[in-house]
CHARMM internal coordinates of N, CA and C (Angstrom, degrees):
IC EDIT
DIST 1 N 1 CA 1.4491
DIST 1 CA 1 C 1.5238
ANGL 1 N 1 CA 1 C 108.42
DIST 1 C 2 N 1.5569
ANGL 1 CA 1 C 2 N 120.41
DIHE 1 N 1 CA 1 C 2 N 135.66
DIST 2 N 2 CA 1.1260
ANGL 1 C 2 N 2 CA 130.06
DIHE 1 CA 1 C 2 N 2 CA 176.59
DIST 2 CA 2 C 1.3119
ANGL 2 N 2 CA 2 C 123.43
DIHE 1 C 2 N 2 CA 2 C -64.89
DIST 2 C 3 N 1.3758
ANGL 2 CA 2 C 3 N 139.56
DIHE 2 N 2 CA 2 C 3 N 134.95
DIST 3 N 3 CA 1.5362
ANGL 2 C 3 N 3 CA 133.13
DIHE 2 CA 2 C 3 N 3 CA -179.90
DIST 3 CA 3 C 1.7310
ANGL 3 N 3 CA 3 C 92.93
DIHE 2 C 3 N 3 CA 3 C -75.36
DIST 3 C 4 N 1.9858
ANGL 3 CA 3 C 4 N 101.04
DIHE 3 N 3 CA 3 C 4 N 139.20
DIST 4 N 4 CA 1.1998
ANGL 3 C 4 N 4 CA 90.60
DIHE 3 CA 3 C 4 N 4 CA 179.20
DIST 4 CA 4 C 1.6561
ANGL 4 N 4 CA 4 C 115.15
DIHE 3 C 4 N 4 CA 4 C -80.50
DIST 4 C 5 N 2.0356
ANGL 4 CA 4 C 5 N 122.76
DIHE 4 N 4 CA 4 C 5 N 166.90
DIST 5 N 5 CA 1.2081
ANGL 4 C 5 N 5 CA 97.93
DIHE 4 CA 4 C 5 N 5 CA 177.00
DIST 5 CA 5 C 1.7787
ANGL 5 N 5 CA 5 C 115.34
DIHE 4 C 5 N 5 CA 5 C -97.89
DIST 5 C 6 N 0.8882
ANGL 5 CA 5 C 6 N 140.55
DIHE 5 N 5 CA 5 C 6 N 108.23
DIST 6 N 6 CA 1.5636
ANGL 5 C 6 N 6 CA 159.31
DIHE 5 CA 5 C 6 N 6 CA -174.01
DIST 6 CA 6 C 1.6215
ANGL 6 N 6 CA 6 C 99.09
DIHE 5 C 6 N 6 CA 6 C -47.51
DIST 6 C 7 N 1.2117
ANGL 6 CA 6 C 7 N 103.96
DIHE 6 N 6 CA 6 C 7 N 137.29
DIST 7 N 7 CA 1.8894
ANGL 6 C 7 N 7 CA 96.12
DIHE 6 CA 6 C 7 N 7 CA 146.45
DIST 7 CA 7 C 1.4276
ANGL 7 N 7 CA 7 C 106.18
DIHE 6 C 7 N 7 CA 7 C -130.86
DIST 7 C 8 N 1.1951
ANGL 7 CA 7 C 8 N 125.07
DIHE 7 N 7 CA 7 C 8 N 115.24
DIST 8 N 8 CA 1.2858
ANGL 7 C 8 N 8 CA 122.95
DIHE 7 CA 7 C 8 N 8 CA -153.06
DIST 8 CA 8 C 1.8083
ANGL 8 N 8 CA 8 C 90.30
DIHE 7 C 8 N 8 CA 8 C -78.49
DIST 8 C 9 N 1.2303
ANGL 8 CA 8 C 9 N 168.16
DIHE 8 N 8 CA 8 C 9 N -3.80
DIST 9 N 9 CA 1.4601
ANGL 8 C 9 N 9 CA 145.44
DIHE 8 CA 8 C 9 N 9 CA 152.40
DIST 9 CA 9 C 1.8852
ANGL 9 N 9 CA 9 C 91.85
DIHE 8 C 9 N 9 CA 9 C -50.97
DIST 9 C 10 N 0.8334
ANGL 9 CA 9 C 10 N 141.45
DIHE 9 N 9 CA 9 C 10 N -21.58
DIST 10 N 10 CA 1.2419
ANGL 9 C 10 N 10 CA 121.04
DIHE 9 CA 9 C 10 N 10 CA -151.97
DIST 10 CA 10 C 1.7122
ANGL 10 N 10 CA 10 C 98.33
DIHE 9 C 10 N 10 CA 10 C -106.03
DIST 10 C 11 N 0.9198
ANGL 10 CA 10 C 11 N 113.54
DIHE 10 N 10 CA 10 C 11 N -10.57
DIST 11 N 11 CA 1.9354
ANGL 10 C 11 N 11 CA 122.86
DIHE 10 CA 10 C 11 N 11 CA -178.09
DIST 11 CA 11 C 1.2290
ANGL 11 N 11 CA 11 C 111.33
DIHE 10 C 11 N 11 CA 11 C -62.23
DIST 11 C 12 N 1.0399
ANGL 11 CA 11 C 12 N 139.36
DIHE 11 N 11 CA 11 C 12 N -36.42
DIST 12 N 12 CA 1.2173
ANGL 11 C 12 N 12 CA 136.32
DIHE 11 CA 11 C 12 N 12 CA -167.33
DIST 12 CA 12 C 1.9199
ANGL 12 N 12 CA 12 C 105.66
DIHE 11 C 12 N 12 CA 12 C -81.01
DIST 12 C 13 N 1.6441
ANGL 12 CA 12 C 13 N 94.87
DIHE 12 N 12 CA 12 C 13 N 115.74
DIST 13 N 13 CA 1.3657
ANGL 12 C 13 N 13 CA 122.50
DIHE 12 CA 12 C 13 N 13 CA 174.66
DIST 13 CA 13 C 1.5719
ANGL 13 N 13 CA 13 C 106.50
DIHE 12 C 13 N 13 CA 13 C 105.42
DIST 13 C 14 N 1.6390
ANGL 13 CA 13 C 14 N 97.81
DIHE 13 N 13 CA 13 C 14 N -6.18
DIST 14 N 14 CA 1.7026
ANGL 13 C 14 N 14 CA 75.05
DIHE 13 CA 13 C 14 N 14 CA 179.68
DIST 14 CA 14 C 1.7940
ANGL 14 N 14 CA 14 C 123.91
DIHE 13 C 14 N 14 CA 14 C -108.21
DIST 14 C 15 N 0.8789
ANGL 14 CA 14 C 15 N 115.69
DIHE 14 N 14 CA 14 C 15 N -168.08
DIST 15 N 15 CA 1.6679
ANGL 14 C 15 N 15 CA 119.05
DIHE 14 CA 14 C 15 N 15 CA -142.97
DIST 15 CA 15 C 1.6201
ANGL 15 N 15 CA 15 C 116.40
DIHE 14 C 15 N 15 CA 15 C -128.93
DIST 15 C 16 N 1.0199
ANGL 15 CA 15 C 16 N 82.42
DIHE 15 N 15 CA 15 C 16 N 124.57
DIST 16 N 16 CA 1.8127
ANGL 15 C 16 N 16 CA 96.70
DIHE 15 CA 15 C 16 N 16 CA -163.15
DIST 16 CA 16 C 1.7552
ANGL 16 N 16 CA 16 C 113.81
DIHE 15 C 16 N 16 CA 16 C -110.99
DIST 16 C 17 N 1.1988
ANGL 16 CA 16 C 17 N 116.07
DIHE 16 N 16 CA 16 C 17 N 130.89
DIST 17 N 17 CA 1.1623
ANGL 16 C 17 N 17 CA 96.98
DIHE 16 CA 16 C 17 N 17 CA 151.63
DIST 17 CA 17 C 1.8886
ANGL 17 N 17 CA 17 C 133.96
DIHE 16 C 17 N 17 CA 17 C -136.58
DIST 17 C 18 N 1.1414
ANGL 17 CA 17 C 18 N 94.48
DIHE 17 N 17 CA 17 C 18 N 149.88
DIST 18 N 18 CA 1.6869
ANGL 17 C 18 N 18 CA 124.92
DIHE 17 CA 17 C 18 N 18 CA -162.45
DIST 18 CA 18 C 2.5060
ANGL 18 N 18 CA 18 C 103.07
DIHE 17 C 18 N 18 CA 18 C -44.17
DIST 18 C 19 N 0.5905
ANGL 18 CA 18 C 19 N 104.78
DIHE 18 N 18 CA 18 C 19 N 81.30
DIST 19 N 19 CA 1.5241
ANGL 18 C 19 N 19 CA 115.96
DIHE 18 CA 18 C 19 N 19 CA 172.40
DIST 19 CA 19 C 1.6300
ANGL 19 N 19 CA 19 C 98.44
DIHE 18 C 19 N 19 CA 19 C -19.54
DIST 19 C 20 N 1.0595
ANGL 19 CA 19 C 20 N 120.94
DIHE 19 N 19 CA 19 C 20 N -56.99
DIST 20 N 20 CA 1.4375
ANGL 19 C 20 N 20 CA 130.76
DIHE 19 CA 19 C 20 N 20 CA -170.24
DIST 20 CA 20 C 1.6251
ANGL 20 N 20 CA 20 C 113.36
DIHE 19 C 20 N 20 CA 20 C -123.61
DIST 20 C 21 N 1.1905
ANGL 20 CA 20 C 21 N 112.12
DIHE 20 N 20 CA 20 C 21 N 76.94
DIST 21 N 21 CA 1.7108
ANGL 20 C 21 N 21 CA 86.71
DIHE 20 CA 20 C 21 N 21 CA -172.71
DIST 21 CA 21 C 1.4608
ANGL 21 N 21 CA 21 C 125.98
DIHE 20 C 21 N 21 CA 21 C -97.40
DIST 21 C 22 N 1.3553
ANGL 21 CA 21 C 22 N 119.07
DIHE 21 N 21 CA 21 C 22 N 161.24
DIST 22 N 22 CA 1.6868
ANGL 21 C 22 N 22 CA 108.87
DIHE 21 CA 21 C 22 N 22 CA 163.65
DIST 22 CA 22 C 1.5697
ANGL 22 N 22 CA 22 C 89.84
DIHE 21 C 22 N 22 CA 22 C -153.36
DIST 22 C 23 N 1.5569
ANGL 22 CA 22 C 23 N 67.57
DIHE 22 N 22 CA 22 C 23 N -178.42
DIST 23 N 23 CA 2.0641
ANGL 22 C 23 N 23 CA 109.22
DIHE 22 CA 22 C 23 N 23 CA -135.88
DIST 23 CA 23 C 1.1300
ANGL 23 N 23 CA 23 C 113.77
DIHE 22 C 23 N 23 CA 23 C 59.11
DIST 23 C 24 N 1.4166
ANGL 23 CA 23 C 24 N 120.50
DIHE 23 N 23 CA 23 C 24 N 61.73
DIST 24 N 24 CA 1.3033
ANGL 23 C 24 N 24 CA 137.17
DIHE 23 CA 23 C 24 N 24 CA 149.04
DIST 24 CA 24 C 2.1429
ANGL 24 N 24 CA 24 C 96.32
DIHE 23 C 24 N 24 CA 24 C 59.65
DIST 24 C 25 N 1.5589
ANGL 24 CA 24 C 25 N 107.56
DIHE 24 N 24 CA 24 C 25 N 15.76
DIST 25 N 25 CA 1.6377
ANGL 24 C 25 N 25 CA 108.66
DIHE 24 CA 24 C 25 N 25 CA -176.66
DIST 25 CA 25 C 1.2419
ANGL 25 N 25 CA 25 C 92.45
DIHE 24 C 25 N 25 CA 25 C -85.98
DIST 25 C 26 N 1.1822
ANGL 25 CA 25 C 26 N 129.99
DIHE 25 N 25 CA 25 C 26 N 130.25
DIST 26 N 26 CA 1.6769
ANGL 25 C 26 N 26 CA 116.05
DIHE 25 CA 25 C 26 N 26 CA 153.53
DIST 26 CA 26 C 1.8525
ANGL 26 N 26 CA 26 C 102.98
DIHE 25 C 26 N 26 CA 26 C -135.56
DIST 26 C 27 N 0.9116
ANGL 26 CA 26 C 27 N 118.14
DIHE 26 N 26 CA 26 C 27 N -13.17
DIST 27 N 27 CA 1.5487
ANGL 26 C 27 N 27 CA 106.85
DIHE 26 CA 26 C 27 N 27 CA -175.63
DIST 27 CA 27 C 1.9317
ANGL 27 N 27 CA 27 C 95.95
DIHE 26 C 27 N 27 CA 27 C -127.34
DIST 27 C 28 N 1.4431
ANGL 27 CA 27 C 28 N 99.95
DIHE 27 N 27 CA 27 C 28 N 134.07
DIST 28 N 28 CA 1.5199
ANGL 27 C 28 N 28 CA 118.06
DIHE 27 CA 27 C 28 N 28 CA -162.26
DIST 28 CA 28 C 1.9461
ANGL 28 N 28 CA 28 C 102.53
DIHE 27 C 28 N 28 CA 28 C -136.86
DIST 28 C 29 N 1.1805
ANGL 28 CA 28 C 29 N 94.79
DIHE 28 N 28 CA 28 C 29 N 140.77
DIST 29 N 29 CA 1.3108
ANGL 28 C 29 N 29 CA 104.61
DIHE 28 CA 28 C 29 N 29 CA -160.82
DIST 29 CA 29 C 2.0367
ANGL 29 N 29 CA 29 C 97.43
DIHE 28 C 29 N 29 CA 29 C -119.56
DIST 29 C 30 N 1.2340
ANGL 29 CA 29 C 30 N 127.76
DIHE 29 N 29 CA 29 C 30 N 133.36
DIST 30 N 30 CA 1.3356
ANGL 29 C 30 N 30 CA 119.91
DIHE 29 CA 29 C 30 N 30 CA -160.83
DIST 30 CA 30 C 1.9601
ANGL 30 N 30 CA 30 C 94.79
DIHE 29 C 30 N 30 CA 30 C -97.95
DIST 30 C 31 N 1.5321
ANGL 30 CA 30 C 31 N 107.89
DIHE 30 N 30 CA 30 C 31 N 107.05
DIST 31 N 31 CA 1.4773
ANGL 30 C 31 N 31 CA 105.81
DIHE 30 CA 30 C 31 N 31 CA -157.27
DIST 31 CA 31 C 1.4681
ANGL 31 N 31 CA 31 C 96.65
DIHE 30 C 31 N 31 CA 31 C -93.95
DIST 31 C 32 N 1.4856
ANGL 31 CA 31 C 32 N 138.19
DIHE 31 N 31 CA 31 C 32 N -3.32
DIST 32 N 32 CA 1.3146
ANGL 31 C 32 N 32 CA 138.17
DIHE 31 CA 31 C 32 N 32 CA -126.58
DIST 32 CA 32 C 1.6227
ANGL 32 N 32 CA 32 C 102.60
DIHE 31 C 32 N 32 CA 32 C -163.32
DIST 32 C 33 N 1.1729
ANGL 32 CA 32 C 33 N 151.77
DIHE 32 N 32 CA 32 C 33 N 132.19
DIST 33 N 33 CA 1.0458
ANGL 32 C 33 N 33 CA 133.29
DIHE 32 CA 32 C 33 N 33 CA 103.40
DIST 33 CA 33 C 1.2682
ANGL 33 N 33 CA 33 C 140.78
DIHE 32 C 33 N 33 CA 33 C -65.68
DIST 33 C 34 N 1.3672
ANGL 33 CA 33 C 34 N 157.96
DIHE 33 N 33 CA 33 C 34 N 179.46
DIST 34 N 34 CA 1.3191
ANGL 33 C 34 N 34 CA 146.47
DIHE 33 CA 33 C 34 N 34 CA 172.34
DIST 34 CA 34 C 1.7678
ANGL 34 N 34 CA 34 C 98.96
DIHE 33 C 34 N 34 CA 34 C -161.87
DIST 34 C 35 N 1.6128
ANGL 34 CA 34 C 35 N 81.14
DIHE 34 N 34 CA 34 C 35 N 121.80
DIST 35 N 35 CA 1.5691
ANGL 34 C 35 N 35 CA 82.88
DIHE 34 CA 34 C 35 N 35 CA -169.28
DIST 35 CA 35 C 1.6879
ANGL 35 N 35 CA 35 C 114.12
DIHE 34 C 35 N 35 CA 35 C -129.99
DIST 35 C 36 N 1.2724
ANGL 35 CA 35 C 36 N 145.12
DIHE 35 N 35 CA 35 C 36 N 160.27
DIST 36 N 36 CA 1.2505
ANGL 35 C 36 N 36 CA 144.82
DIHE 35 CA 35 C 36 N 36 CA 171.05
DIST 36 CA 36 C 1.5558
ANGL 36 N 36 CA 36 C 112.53
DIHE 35 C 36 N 36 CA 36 C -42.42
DIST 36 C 37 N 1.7777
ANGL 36 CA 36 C 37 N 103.41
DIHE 36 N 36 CA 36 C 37 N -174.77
DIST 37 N 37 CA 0.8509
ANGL 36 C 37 N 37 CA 117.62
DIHE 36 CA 36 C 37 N 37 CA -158.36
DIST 37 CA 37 C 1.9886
ANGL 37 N 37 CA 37 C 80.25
DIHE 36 C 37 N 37 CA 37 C -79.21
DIST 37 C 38 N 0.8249
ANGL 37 CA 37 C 38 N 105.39
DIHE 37 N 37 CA 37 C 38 N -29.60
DIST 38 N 38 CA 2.1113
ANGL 37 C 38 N 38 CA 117.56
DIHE 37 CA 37 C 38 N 38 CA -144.80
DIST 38 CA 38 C 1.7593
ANGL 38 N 38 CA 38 C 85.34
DIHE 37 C 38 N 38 CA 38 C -87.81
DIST 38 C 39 N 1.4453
ANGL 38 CA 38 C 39 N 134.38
DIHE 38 N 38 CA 38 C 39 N -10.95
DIST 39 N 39 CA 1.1344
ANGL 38 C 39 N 39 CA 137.63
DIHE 38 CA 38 C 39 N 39 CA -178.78
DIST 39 CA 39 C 1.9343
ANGL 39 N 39 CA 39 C 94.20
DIHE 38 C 39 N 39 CA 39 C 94.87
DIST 39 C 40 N 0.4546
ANGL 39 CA 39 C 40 N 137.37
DIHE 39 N 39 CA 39 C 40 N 30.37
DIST 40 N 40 CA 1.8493
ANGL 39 C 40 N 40 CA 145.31
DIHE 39 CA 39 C 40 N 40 CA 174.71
DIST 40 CA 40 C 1.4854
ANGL 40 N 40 CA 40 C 103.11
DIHE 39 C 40 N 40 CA 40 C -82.68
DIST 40 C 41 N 1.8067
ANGL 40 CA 40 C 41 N 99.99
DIHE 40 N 40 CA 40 C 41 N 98.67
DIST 41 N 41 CA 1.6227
ANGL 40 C 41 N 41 CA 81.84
DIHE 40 CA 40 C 41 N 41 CA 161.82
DIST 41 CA 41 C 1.7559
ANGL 41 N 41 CA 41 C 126.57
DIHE 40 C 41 N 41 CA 41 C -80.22
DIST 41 C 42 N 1.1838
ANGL 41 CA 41 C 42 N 118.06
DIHE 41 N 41 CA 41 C 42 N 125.47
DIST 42 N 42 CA 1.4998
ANGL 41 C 42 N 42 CA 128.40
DIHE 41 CA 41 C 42 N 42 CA 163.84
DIST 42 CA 42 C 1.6358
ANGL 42 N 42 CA 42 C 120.15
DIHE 41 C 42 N 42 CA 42 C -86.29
DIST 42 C 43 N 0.9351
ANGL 42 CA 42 C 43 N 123.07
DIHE 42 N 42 CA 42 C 43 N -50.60
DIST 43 N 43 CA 1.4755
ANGL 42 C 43 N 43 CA 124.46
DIHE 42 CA 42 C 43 N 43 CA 162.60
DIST 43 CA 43 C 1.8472
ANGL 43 N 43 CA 43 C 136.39
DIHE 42 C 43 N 43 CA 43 C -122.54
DIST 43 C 44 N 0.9770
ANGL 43 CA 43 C 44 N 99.19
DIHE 43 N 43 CA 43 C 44 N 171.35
DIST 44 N 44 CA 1.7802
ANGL 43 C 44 N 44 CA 92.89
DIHE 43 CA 43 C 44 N 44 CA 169.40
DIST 44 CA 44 C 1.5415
ANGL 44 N 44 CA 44 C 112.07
DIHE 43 C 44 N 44 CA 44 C -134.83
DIST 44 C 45 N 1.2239
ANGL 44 CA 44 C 45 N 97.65
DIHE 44 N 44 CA 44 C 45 N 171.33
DIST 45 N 45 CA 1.4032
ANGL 44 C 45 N 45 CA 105.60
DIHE 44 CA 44 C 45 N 45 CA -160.78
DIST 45 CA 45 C 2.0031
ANGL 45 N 45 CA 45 C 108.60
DIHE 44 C 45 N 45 CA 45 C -95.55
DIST 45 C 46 N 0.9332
ANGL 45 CA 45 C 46 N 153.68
DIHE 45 N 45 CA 45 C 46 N 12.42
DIST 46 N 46 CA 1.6189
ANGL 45 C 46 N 46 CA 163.82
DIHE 45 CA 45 C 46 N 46 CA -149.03
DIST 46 CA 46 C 1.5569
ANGL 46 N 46 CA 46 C 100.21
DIHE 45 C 46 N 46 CA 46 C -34.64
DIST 46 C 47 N 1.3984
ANGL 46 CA 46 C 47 N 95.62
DIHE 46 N 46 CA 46 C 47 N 131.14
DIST 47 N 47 CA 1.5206
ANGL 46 C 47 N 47 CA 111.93
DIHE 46 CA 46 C 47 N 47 CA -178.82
DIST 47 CA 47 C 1.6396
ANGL 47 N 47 CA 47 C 104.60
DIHE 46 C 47 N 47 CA 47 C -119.21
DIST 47 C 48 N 1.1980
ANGL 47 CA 47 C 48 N 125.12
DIHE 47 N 47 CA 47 C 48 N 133.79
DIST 48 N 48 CA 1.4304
ANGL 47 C 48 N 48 CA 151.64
DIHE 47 CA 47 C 48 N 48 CA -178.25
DIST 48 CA 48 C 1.6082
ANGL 48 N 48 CA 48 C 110.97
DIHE 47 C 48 N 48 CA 48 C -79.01
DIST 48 C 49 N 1.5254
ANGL 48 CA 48 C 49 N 117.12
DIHE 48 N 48 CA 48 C 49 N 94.49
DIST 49 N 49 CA 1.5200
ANGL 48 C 49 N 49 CA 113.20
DIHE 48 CA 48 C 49 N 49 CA -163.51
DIST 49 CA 49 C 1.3913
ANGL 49 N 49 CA 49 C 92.06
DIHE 48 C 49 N 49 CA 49 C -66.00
DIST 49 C 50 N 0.7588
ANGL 49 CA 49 C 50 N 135.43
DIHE 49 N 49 CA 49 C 50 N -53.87
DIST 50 N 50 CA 1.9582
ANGL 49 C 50 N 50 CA 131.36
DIHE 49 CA 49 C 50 N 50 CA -163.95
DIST 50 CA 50 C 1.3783
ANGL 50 N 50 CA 50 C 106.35
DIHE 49 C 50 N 50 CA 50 C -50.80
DIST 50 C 51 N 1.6039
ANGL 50 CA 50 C 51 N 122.76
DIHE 50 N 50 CA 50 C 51 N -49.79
DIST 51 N 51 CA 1.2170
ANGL 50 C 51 N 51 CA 133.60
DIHE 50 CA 50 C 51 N 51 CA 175.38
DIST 51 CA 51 C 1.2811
ANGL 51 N 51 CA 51 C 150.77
DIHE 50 C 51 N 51 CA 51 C -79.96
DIST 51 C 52 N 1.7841
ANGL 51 CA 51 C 52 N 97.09
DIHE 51 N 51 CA 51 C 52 N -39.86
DIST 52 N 52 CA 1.3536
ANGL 51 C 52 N 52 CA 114.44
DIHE 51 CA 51 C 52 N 52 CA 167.90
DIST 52 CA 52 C 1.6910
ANGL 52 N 52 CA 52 C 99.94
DIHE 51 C 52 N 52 CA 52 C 96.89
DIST 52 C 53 N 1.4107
ANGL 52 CA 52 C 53 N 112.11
DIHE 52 N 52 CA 52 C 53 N -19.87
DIST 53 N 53 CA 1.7755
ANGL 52 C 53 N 53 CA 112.01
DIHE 52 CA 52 C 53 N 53 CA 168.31
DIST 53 CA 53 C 1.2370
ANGL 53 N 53 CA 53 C 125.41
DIHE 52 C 53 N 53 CA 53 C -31.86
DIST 53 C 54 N 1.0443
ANGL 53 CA 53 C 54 N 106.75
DIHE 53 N 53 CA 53 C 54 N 121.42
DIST 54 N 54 CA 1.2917
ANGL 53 C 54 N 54 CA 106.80
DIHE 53 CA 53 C 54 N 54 CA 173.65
DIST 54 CA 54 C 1.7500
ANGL 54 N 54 CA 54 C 120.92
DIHE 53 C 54 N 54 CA 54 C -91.94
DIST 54 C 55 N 1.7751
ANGL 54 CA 54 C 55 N 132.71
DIHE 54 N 54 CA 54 C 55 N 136.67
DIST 55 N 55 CA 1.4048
ANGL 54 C 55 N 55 CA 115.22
DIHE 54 CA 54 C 55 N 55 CA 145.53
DIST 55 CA 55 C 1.1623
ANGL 55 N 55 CA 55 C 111.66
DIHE 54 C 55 N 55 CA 55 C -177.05
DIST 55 C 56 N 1.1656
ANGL 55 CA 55 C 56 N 95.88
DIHE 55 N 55 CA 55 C 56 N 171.41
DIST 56 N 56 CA 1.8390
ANGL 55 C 56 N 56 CA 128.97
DIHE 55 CA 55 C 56 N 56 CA -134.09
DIST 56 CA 56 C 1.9466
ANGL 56 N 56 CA 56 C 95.77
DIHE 55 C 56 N 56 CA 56 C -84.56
DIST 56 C 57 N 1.3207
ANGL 56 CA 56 C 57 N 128.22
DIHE 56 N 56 CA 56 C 57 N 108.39
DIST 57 N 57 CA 1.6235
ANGL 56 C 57 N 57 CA 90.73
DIHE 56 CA 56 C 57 N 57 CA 153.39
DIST 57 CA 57 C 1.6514
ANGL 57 N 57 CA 57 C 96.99
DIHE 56 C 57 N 57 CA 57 C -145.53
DIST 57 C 58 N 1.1007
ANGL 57 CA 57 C 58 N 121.72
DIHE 57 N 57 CA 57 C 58 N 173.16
DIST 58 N 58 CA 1.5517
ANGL 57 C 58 N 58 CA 131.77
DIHE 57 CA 57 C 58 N 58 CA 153.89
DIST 58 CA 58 C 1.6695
ANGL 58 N 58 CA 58 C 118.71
DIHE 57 C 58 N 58 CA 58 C -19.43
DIST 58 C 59 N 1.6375
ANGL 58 CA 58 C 59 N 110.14
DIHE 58 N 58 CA 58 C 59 N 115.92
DIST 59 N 59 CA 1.1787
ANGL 58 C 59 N 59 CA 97.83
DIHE 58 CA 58 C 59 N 59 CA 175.41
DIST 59 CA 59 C 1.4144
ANGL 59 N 59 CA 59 C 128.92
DIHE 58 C 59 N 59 CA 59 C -43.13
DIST 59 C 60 N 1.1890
ANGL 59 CA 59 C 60 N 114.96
DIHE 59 N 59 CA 59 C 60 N -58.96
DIST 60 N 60 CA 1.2827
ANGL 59 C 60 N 60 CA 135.04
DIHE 59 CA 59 C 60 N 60 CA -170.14
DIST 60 CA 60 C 1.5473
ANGL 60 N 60 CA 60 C 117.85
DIHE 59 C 60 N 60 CA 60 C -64.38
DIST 60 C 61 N 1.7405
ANGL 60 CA 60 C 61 N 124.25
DIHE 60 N 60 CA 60 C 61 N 7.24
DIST 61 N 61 CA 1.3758
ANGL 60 C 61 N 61 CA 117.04
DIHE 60 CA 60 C 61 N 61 CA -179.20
DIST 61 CA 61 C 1.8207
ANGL 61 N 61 CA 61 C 73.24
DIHE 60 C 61 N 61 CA 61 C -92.78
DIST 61 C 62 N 1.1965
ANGL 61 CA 61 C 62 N 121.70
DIHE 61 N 61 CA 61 C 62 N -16.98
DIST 62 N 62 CA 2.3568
ANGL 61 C 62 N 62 CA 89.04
DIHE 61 CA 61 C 62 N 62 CA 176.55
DIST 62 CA 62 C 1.0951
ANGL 62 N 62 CA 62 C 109.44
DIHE 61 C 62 N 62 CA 62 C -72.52
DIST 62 C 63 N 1.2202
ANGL 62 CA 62 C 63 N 109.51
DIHE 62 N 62 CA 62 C 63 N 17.79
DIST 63 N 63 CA 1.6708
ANGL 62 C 63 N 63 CA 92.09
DIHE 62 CA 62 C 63 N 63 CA 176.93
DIST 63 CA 63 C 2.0074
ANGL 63 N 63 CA 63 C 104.32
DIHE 62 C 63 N 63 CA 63 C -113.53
DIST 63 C 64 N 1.2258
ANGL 63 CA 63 C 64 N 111.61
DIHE 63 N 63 CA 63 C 64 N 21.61
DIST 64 N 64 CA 1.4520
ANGL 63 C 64 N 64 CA 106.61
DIHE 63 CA 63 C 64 N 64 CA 171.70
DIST 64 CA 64 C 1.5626
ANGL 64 N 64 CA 64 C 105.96
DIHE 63 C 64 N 64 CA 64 C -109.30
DIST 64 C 65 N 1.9828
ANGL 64 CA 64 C 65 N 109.34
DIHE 64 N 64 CA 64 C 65 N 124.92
DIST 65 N 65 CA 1.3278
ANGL 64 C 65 N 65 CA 82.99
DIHE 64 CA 64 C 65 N 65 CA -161.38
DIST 65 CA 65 C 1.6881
ANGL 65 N 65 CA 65 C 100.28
DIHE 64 C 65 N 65 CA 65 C -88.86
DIST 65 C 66 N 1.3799
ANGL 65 CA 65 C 66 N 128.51
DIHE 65 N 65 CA 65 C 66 N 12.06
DIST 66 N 66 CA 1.3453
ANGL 65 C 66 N 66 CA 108.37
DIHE 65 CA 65 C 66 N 66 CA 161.41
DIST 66 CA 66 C 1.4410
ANGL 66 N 66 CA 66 C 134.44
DIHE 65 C 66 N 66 CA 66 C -48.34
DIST 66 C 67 N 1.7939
ANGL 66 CA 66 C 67 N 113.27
DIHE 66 N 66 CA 66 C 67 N -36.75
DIST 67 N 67 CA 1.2464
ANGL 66 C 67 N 67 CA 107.93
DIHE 66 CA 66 C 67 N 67 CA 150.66
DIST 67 CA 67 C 1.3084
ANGL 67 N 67 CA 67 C 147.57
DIHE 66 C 67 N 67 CA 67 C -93.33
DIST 67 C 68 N 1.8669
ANGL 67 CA 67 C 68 N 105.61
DIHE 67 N 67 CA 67 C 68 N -31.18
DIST 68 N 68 CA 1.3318
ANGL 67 C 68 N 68 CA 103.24
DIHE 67 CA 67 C 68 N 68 CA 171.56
DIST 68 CA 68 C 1.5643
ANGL 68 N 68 CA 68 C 121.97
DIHE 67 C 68 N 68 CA 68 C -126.97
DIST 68 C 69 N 1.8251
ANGL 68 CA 68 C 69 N 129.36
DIHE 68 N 68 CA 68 C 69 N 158.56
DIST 69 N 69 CA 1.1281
ANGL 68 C 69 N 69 CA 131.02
DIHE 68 CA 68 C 69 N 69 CA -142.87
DIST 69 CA 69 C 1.4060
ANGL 69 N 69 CA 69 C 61.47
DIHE 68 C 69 N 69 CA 69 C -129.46
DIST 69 C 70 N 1.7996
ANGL 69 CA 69 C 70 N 111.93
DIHE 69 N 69 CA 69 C 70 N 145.02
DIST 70 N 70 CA 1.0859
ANGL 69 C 70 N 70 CA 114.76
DIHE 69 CA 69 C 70 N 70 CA 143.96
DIST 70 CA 70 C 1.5413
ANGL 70 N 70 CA 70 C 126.34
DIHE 69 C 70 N 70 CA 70 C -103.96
DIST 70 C 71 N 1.5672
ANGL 70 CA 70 C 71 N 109.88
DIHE 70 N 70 CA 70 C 71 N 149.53
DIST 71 N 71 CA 1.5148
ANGL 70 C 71 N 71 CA 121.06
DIHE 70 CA 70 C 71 N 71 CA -158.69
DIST 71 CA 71 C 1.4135
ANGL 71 N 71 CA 71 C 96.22
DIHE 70 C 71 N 71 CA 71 C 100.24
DIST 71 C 72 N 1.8006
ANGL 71 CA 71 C 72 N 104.18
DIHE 71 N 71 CA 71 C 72 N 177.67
DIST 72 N 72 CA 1.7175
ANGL 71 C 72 N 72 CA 121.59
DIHE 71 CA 71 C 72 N 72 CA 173.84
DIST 72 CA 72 C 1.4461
ANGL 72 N 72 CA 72 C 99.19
DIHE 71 C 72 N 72 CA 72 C -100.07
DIST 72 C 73 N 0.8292
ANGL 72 CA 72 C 73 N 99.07
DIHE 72 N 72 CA 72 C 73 N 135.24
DIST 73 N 73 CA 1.8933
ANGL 72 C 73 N 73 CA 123.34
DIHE 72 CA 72 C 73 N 73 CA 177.53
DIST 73 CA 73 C 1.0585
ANGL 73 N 73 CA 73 C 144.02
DIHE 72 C 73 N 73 CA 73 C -129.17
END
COOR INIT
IC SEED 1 N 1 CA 1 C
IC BUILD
């Protein structure tokens, strides 16, 4: 399976889900971008619909599909 290719301006609101999940999180919604001083996004912010969790990582780990599927699944 192909890694998908991302453009991270376009991430924000969309919906991922977790390959393996726990704490009962498995579907994550991208609520946040977080971007440089230069406007550069580097990470996003993923929120946990079941939970409301919030966290922070590197855009570009959604693009490995060992962990994440994009869409709810």
């Amino acid at each position: 399976m192909n890694r998908p290719r991302l453009n991270p301006r376009k991430l924000l609101l969309s919906k991922w889900t977790a390959v393996e999940p726990s704490n009962r999180e498995k579907h994550f919604i991208v609520s946040r971008l977080i971007e440089d001083e230069a406007g550069v996004v580097h990470a996003v912010e993923l929120e946990a619909v079941h939970s409301h969790r919030l966290q922070v990582l590197p855009w570009r780990e959604l693009a490995d599909i060992r962990r994440w599927l994009i869409g709810w699944r």
